[in-house]
MIDRENGU-604015 format. One record per residue (C-alpha): residue in one letter; residue number from 1; x, y, z. Coordinates in steps of 0.02 Angstrom, whole numbers, plus 50000, padded with zeros to 5 digits. Layout:
BEGIN
<rose><r>A</r><k>NUM</k><px>X</px><py>Y</py><pz>Z</pz></rose>
...
//
This chain:
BEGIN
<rose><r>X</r><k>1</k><px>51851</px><py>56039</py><pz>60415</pz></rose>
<rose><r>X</r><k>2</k><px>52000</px><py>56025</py><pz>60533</pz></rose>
<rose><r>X</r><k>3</k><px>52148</px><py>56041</py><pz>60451</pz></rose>
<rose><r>X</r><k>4</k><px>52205</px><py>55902</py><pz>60566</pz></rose>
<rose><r>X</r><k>5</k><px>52114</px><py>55744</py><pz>60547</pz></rose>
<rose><r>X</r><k>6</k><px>52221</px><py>55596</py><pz>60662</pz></rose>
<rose><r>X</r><k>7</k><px>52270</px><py>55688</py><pz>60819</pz></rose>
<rose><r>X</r><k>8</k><px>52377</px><py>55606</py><pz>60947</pz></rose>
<rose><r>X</r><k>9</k><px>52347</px><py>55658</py><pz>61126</pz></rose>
<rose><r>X</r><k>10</k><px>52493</px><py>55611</py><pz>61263</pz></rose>
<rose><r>X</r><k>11</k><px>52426</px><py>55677</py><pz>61410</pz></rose>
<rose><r>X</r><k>12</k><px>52247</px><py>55669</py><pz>61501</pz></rose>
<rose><r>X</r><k>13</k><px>52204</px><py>55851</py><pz>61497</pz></rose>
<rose><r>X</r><k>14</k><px>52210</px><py>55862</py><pz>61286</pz></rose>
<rose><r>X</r><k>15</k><px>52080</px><py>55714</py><pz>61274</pz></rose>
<rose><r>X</r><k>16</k><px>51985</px><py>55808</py><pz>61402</pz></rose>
<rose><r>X</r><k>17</k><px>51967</px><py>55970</py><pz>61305</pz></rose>
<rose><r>X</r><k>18</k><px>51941</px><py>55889</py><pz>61147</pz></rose>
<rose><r>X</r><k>19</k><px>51802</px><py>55811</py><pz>61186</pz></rose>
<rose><r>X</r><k>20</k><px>51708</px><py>55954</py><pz>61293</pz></rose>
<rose><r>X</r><k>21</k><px>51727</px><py>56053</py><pz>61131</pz></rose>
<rose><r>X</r><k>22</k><px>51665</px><py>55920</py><pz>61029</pz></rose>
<rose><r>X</r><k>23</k><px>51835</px><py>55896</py><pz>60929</pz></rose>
<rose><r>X</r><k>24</k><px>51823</px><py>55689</py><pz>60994</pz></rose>
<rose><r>X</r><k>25</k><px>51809</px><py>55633</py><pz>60812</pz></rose>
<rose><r>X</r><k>26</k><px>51989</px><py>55679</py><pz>60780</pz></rose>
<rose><r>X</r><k>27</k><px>52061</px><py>55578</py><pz>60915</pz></rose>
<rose><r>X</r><k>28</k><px>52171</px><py>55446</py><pz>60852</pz></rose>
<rose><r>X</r><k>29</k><px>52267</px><py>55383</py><pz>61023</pz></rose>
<rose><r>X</r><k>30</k><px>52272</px><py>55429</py><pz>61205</pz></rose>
<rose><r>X</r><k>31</k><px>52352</px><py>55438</py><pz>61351</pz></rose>
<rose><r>X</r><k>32</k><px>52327</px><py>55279</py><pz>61453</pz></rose>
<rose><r>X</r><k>33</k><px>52298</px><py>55390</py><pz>61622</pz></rose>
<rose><r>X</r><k>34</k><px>52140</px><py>55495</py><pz>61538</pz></rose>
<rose><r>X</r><k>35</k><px>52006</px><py>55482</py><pz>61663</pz></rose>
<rose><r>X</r><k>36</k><px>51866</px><py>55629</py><pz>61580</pz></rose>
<rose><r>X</r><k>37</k><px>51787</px><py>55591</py><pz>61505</pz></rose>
<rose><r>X</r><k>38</k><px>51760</px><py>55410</py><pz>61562</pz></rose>
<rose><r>X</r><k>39</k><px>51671</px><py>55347</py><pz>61386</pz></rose>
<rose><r>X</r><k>40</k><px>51846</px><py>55396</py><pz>61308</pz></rose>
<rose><r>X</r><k>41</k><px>51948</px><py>55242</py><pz>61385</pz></rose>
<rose><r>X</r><k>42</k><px>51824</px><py>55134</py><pz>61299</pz></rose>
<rose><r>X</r><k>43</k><px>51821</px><py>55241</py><pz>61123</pz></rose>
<rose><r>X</r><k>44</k><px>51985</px><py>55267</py><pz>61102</pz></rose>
<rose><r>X</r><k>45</k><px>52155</px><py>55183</py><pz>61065</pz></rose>
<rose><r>X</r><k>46</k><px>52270</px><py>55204</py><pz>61235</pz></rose>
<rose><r>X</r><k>47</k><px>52445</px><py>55232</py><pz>61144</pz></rose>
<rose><r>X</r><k>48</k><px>52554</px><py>55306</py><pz>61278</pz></rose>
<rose><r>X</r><k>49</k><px>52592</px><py>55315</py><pz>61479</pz></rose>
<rose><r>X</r><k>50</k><px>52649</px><py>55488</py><pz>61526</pz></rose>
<rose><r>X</r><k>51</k><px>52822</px><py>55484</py><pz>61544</pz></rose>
<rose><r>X</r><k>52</k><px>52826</px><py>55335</py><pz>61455</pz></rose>
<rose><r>X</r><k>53</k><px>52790</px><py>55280</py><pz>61285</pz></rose>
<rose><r>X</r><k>54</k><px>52833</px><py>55157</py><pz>61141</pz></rose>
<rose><r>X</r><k>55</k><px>52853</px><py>55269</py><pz>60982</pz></rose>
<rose><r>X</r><k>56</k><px>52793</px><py>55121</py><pz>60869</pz></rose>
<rose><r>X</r><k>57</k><px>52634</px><py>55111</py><pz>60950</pz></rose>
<rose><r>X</r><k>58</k><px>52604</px><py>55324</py><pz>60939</pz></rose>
<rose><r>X</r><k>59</k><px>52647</px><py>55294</py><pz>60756</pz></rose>
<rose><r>X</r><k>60</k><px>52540</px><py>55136</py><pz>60731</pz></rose>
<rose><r>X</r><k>61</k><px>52381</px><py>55277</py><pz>60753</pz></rose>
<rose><r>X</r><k>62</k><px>52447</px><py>55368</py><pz>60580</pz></rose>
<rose><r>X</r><k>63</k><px>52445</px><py>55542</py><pz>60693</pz></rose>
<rose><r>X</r><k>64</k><px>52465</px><py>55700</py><pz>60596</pz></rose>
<rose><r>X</r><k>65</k><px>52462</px><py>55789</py><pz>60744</pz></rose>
<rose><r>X</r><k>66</k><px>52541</px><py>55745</py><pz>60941</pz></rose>
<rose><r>X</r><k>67</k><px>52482</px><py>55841</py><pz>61076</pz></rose>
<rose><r>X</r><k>68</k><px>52604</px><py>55813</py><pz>61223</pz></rose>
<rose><r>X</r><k>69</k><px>52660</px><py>55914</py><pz>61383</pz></rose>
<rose><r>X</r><k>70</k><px>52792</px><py>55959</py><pz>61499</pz></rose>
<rose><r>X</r><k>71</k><px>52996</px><py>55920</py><pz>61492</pz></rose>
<rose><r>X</r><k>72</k><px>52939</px><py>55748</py><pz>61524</pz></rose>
<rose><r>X</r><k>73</k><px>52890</px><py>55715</py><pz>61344</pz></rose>
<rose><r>X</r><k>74</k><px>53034</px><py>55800</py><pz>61275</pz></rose>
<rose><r>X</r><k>75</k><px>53136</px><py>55663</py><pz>61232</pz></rose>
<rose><r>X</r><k>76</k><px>52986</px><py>55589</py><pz>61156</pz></rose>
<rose><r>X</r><k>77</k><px>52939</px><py>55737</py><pz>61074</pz></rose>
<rose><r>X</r><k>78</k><px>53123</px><py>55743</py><pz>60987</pz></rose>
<rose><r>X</r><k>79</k><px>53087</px><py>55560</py><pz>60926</pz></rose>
<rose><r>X</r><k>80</k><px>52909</px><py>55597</py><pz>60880</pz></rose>
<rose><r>X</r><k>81</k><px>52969</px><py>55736</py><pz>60741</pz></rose>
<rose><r>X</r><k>82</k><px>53129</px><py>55648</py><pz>60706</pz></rose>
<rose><r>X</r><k>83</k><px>53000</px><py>55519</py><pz>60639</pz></rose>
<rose><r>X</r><k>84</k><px>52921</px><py>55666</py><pz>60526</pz></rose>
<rose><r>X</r><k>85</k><px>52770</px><py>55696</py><pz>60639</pz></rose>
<rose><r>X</r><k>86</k><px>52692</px><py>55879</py><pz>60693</pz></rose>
<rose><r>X</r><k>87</k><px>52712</px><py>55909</py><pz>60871</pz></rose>
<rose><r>X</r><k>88</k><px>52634</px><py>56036</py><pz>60992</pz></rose>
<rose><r>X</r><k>89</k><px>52717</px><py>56024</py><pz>61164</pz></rose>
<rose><r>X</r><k>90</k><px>52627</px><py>56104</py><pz>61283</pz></rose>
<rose><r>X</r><k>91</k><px>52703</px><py>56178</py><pz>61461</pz></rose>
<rose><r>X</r><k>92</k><px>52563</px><py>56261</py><pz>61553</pz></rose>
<rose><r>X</r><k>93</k><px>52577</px><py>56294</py><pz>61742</pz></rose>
<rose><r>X</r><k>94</k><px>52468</px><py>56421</py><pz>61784</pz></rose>
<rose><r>X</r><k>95</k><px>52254</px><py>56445</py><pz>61763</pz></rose>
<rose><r>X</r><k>96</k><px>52303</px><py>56565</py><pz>61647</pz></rose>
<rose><r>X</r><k>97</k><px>52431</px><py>56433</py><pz>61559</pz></rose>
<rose><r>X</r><k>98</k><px>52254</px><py>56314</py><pz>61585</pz></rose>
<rose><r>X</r><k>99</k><px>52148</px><py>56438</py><pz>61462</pz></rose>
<rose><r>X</r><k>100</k><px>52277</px><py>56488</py><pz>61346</pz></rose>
<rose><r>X</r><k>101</k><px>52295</px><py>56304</py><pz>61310</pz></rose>
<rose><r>X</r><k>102</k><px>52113</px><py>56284</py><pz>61294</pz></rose>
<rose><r>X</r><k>103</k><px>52126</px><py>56431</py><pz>61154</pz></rose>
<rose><r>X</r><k>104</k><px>52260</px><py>56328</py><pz>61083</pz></rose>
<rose><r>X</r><k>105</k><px>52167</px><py>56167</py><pz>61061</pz></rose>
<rose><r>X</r><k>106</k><px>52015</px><py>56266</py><pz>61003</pz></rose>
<rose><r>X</r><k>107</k><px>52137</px><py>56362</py><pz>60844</pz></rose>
<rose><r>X</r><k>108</k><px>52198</px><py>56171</py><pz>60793</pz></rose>
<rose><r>X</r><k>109</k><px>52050</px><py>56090</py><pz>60764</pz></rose>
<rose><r>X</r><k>110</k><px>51961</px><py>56230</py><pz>60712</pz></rose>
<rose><r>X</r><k>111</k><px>51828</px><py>56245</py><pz>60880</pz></rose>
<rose><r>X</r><k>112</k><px>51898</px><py>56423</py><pz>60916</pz></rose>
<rose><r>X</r><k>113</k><px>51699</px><py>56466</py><pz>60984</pz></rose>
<rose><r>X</r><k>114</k><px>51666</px><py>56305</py><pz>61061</pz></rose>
<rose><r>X</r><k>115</k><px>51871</px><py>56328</py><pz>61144</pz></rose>
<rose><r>X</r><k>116</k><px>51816</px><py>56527</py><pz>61191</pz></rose>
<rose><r>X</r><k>117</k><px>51634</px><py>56462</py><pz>61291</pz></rose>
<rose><r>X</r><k>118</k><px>51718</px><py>56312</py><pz>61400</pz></rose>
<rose><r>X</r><k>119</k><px>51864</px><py>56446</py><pz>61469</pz></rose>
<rose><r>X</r><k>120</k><px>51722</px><py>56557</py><pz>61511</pz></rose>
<rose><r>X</r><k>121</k><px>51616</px><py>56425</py><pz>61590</pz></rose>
<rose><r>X</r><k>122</k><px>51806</px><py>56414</py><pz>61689</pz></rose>
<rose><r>X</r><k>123</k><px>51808</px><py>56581</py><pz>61734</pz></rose>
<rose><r>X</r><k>124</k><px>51649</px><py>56599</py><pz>61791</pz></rose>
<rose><r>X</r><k>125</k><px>51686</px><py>56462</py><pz>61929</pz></rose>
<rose><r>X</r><k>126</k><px>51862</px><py>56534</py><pz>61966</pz></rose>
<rose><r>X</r><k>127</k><px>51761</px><py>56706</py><pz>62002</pz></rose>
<rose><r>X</r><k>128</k><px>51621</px><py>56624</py><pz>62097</pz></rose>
<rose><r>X</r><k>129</k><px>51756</px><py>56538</py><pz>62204</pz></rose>
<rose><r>X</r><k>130</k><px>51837</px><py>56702</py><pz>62242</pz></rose>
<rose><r>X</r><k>131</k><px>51696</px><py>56809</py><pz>62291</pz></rose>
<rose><r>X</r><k>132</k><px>51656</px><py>56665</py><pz>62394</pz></rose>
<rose><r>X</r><k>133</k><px>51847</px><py>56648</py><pz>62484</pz></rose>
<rose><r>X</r><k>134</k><px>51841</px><py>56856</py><pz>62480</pz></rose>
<rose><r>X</r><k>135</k><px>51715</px><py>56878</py><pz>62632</pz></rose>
<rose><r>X</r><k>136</k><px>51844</px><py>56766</py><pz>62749</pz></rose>
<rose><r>X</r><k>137</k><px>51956</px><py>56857</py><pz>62850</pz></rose>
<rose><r>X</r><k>138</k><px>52066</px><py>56712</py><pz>62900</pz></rose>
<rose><r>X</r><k>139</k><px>52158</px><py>56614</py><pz>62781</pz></rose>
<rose><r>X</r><k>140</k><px>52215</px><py>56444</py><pz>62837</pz></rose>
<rose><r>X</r><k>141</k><px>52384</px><py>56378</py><pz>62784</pz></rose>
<rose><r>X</r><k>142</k><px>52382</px><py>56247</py><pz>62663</pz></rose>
<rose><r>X</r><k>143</k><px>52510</px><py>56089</py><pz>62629</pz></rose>
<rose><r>X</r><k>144</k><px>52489</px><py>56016</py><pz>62484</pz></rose>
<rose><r>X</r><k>145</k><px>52590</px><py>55848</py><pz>62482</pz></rose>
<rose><r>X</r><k>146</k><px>52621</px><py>55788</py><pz>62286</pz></rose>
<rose><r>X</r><k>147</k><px>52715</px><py>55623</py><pz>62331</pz></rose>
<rose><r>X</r><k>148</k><px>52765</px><py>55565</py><pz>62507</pz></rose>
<rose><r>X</r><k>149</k><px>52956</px><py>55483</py><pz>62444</pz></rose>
<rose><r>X</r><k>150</k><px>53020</px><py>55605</py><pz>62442</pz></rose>
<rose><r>X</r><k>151</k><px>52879</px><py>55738</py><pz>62516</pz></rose>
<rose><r>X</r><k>152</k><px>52852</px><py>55848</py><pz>62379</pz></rose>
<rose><r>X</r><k>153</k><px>52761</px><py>56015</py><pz>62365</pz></rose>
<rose><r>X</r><k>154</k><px>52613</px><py>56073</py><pz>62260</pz></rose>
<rose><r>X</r><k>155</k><px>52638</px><py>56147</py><pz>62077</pz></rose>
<rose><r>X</r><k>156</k><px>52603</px><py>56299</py><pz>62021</pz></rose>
<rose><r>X</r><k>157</k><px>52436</px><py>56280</py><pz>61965</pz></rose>
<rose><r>X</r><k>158</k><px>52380</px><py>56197</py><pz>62135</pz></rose>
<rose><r>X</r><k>159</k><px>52471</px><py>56322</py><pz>62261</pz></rose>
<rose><r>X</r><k>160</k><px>52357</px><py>56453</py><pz>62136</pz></rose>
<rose><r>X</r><k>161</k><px>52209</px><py>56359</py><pz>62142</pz></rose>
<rose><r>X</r><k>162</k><px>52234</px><py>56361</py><pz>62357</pz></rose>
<rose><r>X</r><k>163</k><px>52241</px><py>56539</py><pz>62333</pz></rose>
<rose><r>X</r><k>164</k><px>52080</px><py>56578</py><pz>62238</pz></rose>
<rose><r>X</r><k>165</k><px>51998</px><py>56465</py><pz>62373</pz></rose>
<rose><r>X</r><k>166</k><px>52053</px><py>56560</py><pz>62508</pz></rose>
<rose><r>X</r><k>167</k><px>52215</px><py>56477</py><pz>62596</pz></rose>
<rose><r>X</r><k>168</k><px>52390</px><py>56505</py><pz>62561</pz></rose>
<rose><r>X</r><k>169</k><px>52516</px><py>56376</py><pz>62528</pz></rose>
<rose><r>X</r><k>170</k><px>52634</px><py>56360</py><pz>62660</pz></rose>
<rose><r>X</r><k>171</k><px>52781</px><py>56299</py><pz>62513</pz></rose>
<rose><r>X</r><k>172</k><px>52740</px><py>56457</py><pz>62382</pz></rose>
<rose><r>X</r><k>173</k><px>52930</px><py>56470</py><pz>62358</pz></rose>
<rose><r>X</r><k>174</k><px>52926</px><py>56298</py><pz>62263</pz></rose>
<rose><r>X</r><k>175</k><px>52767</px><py>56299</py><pz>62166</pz></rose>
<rose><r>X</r><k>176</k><px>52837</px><py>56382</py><pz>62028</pz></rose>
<rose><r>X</r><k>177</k><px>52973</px><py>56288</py><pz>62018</pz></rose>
<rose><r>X</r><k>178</k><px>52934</px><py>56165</py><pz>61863</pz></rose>
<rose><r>X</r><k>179</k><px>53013</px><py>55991</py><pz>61897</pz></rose>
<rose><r>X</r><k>180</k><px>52945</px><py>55904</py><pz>62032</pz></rose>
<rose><r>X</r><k>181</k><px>53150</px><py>55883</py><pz>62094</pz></rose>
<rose><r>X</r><k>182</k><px>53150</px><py>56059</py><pz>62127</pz></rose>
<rose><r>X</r><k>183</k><px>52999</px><py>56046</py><pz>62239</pz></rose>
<rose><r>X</r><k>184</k><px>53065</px><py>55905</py><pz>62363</pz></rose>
<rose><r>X</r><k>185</k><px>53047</px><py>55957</py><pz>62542</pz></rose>
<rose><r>X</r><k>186</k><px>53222</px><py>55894</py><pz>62612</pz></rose>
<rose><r>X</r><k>187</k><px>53187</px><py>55902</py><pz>62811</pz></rose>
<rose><r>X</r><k>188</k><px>53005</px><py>55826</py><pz>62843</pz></rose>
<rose><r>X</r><k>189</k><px>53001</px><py>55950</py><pz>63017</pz></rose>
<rose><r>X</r><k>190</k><px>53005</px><py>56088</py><pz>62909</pz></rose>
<rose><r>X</r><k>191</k><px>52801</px><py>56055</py><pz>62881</pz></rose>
<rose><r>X</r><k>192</k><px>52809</px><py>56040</py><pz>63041</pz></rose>
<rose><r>X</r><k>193</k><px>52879</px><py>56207</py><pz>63078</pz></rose>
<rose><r>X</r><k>194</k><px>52760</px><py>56292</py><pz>62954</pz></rose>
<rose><r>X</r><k>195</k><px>52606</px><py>56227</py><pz>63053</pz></rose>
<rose><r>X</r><k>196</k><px>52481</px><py>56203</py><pz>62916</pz></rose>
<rose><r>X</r><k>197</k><px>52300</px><py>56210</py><pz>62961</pz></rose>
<rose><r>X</r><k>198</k><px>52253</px><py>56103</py><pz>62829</pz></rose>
<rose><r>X</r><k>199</k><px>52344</px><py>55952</py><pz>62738</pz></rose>
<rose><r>X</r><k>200</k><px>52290</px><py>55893</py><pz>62563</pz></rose>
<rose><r>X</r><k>201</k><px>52367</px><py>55745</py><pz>62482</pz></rose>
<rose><r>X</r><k>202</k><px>52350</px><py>55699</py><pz>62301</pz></rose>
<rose><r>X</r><k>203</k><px>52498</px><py>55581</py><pz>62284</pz></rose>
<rose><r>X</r><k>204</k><px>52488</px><py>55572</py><pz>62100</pz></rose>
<rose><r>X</r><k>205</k><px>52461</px><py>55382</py><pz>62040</pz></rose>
<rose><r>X</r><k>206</k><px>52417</px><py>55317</py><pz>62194</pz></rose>
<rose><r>X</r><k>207</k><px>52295</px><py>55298</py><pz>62349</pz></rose>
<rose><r>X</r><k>208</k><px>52331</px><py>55422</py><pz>62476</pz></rose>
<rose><r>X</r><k>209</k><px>52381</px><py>55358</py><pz>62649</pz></rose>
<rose><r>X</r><k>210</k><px>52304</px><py>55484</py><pz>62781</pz></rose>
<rose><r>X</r><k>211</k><px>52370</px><py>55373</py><pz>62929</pz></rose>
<rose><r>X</r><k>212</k><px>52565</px><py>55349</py><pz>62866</pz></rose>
<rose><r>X</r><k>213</k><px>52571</px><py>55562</py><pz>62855</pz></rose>
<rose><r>X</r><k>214</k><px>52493</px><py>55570</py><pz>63042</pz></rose>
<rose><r>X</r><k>215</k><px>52628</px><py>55463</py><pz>63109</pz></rose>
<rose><r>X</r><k>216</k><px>52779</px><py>55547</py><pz>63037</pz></rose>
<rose><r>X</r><k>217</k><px>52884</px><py>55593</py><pz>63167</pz></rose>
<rose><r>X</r><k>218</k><px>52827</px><py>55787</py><pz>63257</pz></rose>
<rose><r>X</r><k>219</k><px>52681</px><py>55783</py><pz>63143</pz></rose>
<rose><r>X</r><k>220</k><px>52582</px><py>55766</py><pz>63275</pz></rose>
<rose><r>X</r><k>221</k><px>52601</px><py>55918</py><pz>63335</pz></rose>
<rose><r>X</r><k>222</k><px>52550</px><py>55998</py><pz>63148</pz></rose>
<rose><r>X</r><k>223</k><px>52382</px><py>56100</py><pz>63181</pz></rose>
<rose><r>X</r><k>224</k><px>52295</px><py>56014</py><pz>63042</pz></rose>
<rose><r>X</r><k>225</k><px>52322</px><py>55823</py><pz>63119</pz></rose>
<rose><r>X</r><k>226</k><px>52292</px><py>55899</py><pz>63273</pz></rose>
<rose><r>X</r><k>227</k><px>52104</px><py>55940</py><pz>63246</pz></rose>
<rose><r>X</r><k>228</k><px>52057</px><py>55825</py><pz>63094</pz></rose>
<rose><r>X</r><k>229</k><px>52092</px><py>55942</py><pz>62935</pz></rose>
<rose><r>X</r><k>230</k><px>52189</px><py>55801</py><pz>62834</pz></rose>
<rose><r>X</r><k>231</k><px>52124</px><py>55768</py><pz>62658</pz></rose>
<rose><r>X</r><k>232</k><px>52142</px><py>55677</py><pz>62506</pz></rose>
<rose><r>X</r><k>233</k><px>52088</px><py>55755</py><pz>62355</pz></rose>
<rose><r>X</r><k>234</k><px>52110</px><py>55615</py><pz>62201</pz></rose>
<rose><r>X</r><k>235</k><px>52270</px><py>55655</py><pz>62081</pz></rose>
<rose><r>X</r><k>236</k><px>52153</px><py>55650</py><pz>61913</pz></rose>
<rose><r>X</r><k>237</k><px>52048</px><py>55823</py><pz>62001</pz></rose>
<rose><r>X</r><k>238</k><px>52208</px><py>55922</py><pz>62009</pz></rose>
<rose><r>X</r><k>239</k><px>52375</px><py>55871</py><pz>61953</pz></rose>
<rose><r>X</r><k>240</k><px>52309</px><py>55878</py><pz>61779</pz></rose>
<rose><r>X</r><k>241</k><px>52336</px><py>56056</py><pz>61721</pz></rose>
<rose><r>X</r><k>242</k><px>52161</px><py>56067</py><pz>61603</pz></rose>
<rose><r>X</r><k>243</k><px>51958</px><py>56085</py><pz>61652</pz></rose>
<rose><r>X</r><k>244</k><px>51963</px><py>55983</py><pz>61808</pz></rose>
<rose><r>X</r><k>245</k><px>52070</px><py>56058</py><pz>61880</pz></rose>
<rose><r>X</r><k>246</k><px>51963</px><py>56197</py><pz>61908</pz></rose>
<rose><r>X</r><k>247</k><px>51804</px><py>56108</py><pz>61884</pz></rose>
<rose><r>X</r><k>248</k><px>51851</px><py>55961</py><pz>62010</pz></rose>
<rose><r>X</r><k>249</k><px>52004</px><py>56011</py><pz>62095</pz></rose>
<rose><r>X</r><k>250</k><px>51968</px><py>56197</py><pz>62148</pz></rose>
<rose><r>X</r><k>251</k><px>51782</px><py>56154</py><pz>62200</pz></rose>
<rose><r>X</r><k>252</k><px>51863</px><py>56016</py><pz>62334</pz></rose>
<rose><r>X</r><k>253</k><px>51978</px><py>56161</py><pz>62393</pz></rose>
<rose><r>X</r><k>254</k><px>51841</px><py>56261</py><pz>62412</pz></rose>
<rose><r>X</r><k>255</k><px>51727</px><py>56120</py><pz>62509</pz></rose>
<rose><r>X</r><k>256</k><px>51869</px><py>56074</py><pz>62629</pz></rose>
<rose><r>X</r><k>257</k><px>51940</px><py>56279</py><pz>62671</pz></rose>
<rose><r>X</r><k>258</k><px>51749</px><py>56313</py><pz>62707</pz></rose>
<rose><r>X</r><k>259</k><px>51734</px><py>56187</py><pz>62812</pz></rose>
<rose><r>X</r><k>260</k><px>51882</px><py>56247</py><pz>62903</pz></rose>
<rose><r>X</r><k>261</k><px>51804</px><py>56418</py><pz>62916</pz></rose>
<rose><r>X</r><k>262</k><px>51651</px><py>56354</py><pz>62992</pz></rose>
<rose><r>X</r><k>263</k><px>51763</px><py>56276</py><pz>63140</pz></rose>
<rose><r>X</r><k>264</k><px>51842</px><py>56449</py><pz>63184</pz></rose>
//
């Protein structure tokens, strides 16, 4: 038996991996933007937004565990323990970060073996991926647009996901910059000037807007508008830093840069 029994999970990518390890059971609250799986909206208590939450209604759920993530919980996190509960932040931002936090979820509720098989199911599609992107010998450029006000750059885990599928991120001097401030691109020419061959939006919460990017002013002239390479891929496939990311995210990256291959 887990020696946690009422686990409180903040953030999409925790409710994910509990349940594809068959920890679901211990769930006692969830983030109200968990999309995988789609049965746990309907199973489980929604206690929190991401950034924003109500401590009485974490604490309502009795937790004797919180899962949360990033800097953006923090001050949550602070009030979550003040309040005598256990807390495990976590601040992944890699596909490494992805696994180890995988490992991590496995060693608290006691699915160590069940933790170990889904990161190799992981890595097997991150290798299959690469031996894939590996026979290319052109490598398109790659914007990734986060958010369009301000524009902001892809994150870590994204610019490395662009990688494995063959294309580079034209911004890889912001993705491993953690808050998404740090990643604003000031001058909108400067895409421009770095002539992406593909564009990818995922603005996170809402719908991407192909048509409003195309008409920015020079864009243009950008090769990707220029000859049809604009995408969306959905926020809830990437900018989650768990399985879909890789299972979702990186196998869209890997549709749309083939596709691009097949043009040259």
């Amino acid at each position: 038996m887990s020696q946690y029994q009422r686990i409180a999970c903040l953030s999409t990518e925790a409710v994910e991996v509990m349940y594809a390890i068959g920890a679901e059971d211990l769930i006692a609250g969830i983030s109200g933007y968990t999309v995988r799986p789609a049965r746990a909206r309907d199973e489980k208590v929604k206690i929190s937004g991401f950034s924003s939450a109500k401590l009485e209604r974490i604490l309502a759920v009795k937790p004797d565990l919180v899962l949360a993530y990033s800097n953006m919980q923090a001050d949550l996190c602070k009030e979550l323990i003040s309040a005598g509960v256990e807390v495990h932040c976590f601040n992944q931002h890699s596909v490494d970060g992805i696994y180890k936090m995988i490992a991590t979820v496995g060693l608290l509720t006691e699915r160590v073996a069940e933790a170990a098989q889904l990161t190799v199911t992981l890595q097997q599609t991150v290798q299959a991926v690469k031996a894939q992107s590996q026979q290319w010998t052109r490598r398109p450029r790659v914007y990734f647009e986060e958010w369009n006000e301000p524009l902001m750059s892809g994150i870590g885990w994204v610019s490395e996901l662009i990688r494995i599928a063959g294309g580079d991120d034209i911004f890889p001097e912001l993705a491993n910059c953690y808050s998404g401030r740090e990643r604003i691109i000031a001058d909108p020419l400067e895409v421009v000037r770095r002539a992406p061959d593909i564009i990818i939006g995922s603005w996170c919460g809402k719908k991407f807007q192909p048509d409003q990017l195309m008409q920015r002013e020079g864009w243009a002239q950008i090769p990707a508008v220029q000859h049809g390479q604009v995408f969306e891929i959905k926020s809830p496939d990437i900018l989650s830093p768990g399985p879909a990311a890789i299972q979702h995210g990186l196998l869209q990256l890997q549709v749309l840069i083939s596709g691009w291959q097949q043009q040259q």
